[in-house]
PATI-236388 format. One line per 2 residues: their letters; for each residue y, z, x of N, C-alpha, C, CB. Coordinates in Angstrom, 2 decimals, always signed. Glycine has a CB too. Layout:
N
A> Y/Z/X/Y/Z/X/Y/Z/X/Y/Z/X; ...
***
This chain:
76
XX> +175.27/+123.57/+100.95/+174.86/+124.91/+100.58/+173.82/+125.42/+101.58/+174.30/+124.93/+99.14; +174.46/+126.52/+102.20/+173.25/+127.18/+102.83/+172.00/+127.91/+102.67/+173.57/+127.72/+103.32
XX> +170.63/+127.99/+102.71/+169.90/+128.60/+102.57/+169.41/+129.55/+103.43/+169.37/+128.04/+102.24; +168.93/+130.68/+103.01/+168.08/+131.59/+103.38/+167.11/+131.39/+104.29/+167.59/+131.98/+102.49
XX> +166.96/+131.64/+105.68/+166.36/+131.64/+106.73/+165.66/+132.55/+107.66/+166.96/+131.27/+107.14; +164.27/+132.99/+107.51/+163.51/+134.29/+107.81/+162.73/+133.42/+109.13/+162.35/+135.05/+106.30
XX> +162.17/+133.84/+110.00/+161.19/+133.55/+110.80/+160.36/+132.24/+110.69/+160.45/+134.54/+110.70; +161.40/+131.48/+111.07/+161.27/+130.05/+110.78/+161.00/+129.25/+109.33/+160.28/+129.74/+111.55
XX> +161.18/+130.27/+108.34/+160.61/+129.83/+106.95/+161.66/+129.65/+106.44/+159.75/+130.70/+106.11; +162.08/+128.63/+105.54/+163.26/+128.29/+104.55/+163.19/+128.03/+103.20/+163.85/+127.26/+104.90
XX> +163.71/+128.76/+102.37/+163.67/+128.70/+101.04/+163.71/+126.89/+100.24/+165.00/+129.70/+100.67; +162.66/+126.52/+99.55/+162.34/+125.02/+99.64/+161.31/+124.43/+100.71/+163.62/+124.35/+99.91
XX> +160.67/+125.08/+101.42/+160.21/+124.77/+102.17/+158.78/+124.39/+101.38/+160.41/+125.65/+103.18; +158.13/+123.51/+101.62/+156.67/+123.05/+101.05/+155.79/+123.13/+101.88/+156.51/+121.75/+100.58
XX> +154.75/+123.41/+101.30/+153.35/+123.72/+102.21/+152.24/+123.42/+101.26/+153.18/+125.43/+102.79; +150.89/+123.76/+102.09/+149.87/+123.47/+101.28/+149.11/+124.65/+101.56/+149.18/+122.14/+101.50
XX> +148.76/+125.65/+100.61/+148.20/+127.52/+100.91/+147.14/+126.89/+101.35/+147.88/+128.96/+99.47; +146.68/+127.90/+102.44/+145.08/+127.63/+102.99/+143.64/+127.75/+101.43/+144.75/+129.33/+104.46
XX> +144.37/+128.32/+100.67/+143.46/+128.67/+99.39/+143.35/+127.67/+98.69/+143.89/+129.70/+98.49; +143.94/+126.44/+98.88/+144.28/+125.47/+98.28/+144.31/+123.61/+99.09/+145.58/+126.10/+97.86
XX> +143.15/+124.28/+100.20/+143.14/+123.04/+101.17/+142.32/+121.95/+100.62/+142.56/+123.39/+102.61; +141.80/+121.86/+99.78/+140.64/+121.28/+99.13/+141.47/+120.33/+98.29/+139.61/+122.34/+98.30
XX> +142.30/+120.73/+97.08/+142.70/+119.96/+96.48/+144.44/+119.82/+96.80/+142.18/+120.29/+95.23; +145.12/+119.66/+97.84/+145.97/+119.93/+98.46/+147.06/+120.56/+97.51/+146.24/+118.87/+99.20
XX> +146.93/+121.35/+96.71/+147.93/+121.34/+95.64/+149.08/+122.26/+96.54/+147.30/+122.08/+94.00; +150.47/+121.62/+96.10/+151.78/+121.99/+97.06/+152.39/+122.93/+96.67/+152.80/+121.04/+97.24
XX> +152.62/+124.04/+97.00/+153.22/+125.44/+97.14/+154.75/+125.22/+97.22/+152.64/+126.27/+98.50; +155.37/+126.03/+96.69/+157.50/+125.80/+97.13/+157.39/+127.34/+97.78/+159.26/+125.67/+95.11
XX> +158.24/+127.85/+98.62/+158.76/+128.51/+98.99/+160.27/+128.92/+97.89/+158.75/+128.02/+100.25; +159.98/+130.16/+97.38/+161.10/+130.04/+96.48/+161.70/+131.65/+96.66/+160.58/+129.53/+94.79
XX> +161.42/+132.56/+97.24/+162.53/+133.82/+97.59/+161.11/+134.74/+98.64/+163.34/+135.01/+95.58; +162.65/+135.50/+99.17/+161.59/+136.50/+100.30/+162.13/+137.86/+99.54/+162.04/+136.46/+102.52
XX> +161.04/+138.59/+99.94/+161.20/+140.04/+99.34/+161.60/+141.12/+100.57/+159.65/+140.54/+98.57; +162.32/+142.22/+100.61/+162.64/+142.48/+101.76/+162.68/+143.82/+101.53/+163.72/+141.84/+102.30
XX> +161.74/+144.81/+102.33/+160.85/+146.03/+102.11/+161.78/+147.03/+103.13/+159.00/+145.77/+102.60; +162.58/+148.07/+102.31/+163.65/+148.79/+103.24/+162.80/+150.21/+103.30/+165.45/+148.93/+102.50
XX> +163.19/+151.34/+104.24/+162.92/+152.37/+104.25/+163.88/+153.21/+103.24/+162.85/+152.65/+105.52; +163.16/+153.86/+102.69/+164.30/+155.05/+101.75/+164.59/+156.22/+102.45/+163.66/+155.71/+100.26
XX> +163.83/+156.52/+103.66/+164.21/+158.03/+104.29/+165.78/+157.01/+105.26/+162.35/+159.08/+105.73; +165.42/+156.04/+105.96/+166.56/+155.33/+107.13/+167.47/+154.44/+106.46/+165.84/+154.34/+108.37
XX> +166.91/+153.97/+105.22/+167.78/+152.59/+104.91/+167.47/+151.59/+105.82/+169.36/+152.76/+104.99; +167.08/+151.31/+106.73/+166.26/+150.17/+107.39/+165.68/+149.55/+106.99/+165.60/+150.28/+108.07
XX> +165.52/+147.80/+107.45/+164.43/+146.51/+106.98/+163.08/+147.40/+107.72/+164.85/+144.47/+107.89; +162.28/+147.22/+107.11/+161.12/+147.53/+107.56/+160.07/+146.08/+107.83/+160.59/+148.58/+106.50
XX> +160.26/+145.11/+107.00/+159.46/+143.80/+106.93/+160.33/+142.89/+105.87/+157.78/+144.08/+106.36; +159.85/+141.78/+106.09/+159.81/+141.13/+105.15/+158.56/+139.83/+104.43/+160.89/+140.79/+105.45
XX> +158.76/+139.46/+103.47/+157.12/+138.66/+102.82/+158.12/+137.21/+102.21/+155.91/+139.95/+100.94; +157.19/+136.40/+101.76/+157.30/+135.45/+101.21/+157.06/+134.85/+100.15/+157.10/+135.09/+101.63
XX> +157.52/+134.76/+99.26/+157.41/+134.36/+97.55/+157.33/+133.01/+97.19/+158.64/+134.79/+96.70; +156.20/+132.48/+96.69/+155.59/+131.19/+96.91/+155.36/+130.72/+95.23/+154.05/+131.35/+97.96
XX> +155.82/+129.58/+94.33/+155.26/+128.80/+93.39/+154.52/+127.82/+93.54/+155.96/+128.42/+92.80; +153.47/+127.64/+92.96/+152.83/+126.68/+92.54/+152.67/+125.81/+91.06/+151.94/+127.13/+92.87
XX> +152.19/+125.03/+90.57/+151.83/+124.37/+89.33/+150.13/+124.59/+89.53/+152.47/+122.61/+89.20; +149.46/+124.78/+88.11/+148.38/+125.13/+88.18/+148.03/+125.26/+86.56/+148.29/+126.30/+89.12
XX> +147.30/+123.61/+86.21/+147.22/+123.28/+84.80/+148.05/+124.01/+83.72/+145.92/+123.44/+84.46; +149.60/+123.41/+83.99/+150.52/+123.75/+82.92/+151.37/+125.30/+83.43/+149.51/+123.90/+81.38
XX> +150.62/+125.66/+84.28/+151.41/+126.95/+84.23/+151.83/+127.07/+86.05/+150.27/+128.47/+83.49; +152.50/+128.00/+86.06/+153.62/+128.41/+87.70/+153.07/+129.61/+87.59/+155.73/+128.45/+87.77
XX> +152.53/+129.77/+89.03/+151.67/+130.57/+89.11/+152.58/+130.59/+91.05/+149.79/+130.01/+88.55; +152.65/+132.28/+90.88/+153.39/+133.29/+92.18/+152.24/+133.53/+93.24/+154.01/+135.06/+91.56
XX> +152.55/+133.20/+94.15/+151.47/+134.09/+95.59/+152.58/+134.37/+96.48/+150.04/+132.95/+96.68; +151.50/+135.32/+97.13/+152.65/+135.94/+98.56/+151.74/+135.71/+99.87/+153.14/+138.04/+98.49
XX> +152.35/+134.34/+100.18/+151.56/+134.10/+101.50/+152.38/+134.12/+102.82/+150.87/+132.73/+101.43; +151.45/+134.43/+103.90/+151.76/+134.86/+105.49/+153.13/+133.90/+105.85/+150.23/+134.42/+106.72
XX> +154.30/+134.55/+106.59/+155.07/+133.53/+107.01/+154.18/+132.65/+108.28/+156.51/+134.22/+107.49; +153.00/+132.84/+109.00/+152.40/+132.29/+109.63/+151.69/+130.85/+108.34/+151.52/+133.47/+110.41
XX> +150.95/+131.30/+107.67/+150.59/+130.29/+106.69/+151.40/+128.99/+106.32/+150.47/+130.95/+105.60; +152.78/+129.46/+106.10/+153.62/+128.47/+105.91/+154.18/+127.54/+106.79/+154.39/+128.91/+105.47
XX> +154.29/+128.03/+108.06/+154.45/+127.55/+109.42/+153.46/+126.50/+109.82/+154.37/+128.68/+110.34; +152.58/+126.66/+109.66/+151.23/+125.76/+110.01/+151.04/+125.13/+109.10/+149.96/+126.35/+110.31
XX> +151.05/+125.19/+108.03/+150.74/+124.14/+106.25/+151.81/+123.63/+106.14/+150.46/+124.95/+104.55; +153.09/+123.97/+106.68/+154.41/+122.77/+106.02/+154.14/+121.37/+106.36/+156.08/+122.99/+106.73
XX> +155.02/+120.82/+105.29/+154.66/+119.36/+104.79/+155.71/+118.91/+105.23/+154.39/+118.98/+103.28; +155.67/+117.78/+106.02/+156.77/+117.19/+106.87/+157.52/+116.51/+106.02/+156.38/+116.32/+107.99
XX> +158.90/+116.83/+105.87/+160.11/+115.98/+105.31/+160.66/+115.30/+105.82/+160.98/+116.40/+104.92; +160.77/+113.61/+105.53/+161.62/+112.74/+106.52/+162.74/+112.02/+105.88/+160.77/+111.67/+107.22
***
């Protein structure tokens, strides 16, 4: 199954948010949001949609595709 592939970021991808360097708690990469123009119909950008766990509850951030790039957690 193929996944979704933005500017080097991949859906599943794990990281550790810079907000969260302390207690390394691990972030998923789980959908990108993708911001069109309504006058062109054009991509204008796109962002990154991030879960965490956070005492019992899943808790959403939208962090930098740079952030994720530099914090991913190596899979072997």
């Amino acid at each position: 199954m193929k996944t979704m592939k933005i500017k080097n970021v991949e859906i599943g991808d794990k990281f550790i948010n810079t907000t969260h360097r302390k207690s390394k708690r691990i972030s998923t990469v789980v959908d990108f949001i993708e911001r069109k123009s309504f006058v062109s119909g054009k991509i204008i950008d796109y962002e990154v949609v991030s879960q965490h766990e956070f005492m019992g509850q899943t808790l959403t951030s939208y962090p930098s595709f740079t952030t994720v790039v530099r914090n991913r957690i190596k899979q072997s």
